[in-house]
C-alpha positions, 0 to 999 in steps of 0.5 A: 766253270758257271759262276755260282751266282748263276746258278739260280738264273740257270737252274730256278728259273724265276728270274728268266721268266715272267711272273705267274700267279697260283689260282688259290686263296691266300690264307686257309685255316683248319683246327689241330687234328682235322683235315682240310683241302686246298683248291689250287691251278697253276698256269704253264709258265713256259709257252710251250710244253711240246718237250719230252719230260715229266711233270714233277710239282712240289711244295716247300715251306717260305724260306727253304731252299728248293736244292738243300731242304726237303718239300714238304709234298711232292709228286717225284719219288725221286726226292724225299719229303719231309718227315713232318709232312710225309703222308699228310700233305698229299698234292693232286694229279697235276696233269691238269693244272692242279696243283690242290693240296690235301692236308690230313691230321693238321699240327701246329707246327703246321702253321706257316706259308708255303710256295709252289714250284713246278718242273719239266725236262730240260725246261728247268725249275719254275716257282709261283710268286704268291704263297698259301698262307697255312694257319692251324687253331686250337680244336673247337669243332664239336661232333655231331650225333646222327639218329635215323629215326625217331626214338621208340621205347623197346625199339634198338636203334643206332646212334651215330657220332662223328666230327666235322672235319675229320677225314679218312687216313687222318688222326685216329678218334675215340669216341665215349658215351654217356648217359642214363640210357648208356649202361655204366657197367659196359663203357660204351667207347669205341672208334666208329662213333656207333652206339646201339641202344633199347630206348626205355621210357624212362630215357625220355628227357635224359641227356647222352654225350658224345665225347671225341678224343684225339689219339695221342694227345689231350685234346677232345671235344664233346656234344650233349643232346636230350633224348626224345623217346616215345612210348605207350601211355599207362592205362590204369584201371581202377574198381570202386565196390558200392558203400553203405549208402548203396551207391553202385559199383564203379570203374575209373580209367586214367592214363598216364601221359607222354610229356613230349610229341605224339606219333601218329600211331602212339596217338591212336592207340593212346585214344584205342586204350581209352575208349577200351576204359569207358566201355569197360565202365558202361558194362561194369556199370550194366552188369551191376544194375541187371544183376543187383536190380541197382540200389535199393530204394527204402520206404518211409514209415507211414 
């Protein structure tokens, strides 16, 4: 019978061999509910990987014991993995030396540091001196909001919000909107961050929000910007009939403008719709003189 001492020189296999290092950086840190990829290779800890058998890597927790506790990723469906990681710890093909892992929808149970085991065949069990340290912090990353192109009033557009960080198969996010250009009555929420709008030029200058909620938990995060929509500037025309003293007929134009940036096209038109108001006076201005013979001059009595 072996000696239960043994044991771990027979089956482990880090104390017959020569100590090898993990390529991977010694402390990763991602916020609660977002996800994070961990670049890592491992050299053969053995010289020769001639014998028949498949290659299983594995993950563990320090402190765990690779026969008695579950890893928490692995490649062999063979052993069950842990039920606090199963389907968000996901280890890479290993073929190539790859040893990366992928870590969806981080907890801070998370937190900790862990250790990286190979195995093939008959040569036995093989575990790396130096670990990855995990560390997982409160959520302070704040979602951006995307706008494809410059905001015109009576135009739909589509806005859109996402979090850096997040990743597809991770924690599901709500996102809400908010705003004087969001109607209120029509909440807009939704799980794609998507928010289709007529900008109205009265939105110009308001701010929209963009809140992110974590499902199942209390946590959310949140970004405002102030809108930036262009619109036509308001002709208003205005008639003046002549007075007792025989002043003549006139027409003032005035416009209203846009507080903010100009558009090339907003601009001609704005320029358009003001020459438009002064040849309009010019022939206001001609009518009344050819057909009033303009103010009519008095003698004075002799």
């Amino acid at each position: 019978m072996v000696p239960l001492l043994l044991l771990p020189l027979l089956w482990g296999g880090s104390l017959q061999q020569p100590r090898y290092w993990l390529r991977v950086q010694e402390s990763v840190t991602v916020q609660e509910g977002l996800c994070v990829h961990v670049p890592c290779s491992f050299p053969y800890p053995w010289s020769s990987w001639s014998y028949s058998g498949k290659l299983y890597t594995y993950w563990y927790r320090k402190g765990d014991h690779v026969y008695y506790d579950d890893p928490v990723a692995t490649n062999n469906r063979n052993i069950q993995v842990d039920t606090e990681t199963r389907n968000r710890f996901l280890l890479a093909d290993p073929s190539f030396n790859n040893c990366s892992l992928r870590i969806r929808d981080a907890r801070m149970r998370d937190a900790g540091t862990y250790f990286f085991q190979v195995e093939k065949g008959s040569q036995g069990k093989y575990s790396y001196q130096n670990m990855l340290n995990l560390q997982v912090t409160a959520l302070t990353e704040k979602p951006n909001i995307h706008i494809p192109e410059p905001l015109g009033s009576g135009r739909p557009t589509q806005l859109t919000c996402s979090l850096p960080g997040s990743c597809e198969g991770g924690r599901p996010l709500t996102f809400s909107w908010a705003g004087a250009a969001v109607d209120s009555r029509n909440l807009q929420t939704s799980r794609s961050g998507m928010l289709t709008f007529t900008p109205r030029p009265q939105d110009h200058g308001t701010n929209l929000t963009c809140q992110v909620k974590l499902q199942g938990s209390l946590v959310t995060t949140q970004r405002t910007i102030q809108l930036n929509v262009s619109y036509a500037p308001l002709l208003t025309i205005s008639f003046f009939q002549g007075n007792s003293t025989g002043s003549p007929h006139s027409c003032s134009c005035e416009t209203e403008e846009q507080q903010g940036s100009w558009p090339l096209v907003i601009t001609l038109v704005r320029g358009a719709l003001m020459g438009a108001g002064f040849l309009l006076t010019y022939g206001l201005t001609w009518l009344y003189y050819t057909r009033y013979g303009g103010p009519q001059r008095t003698r004075p009595s002799s």
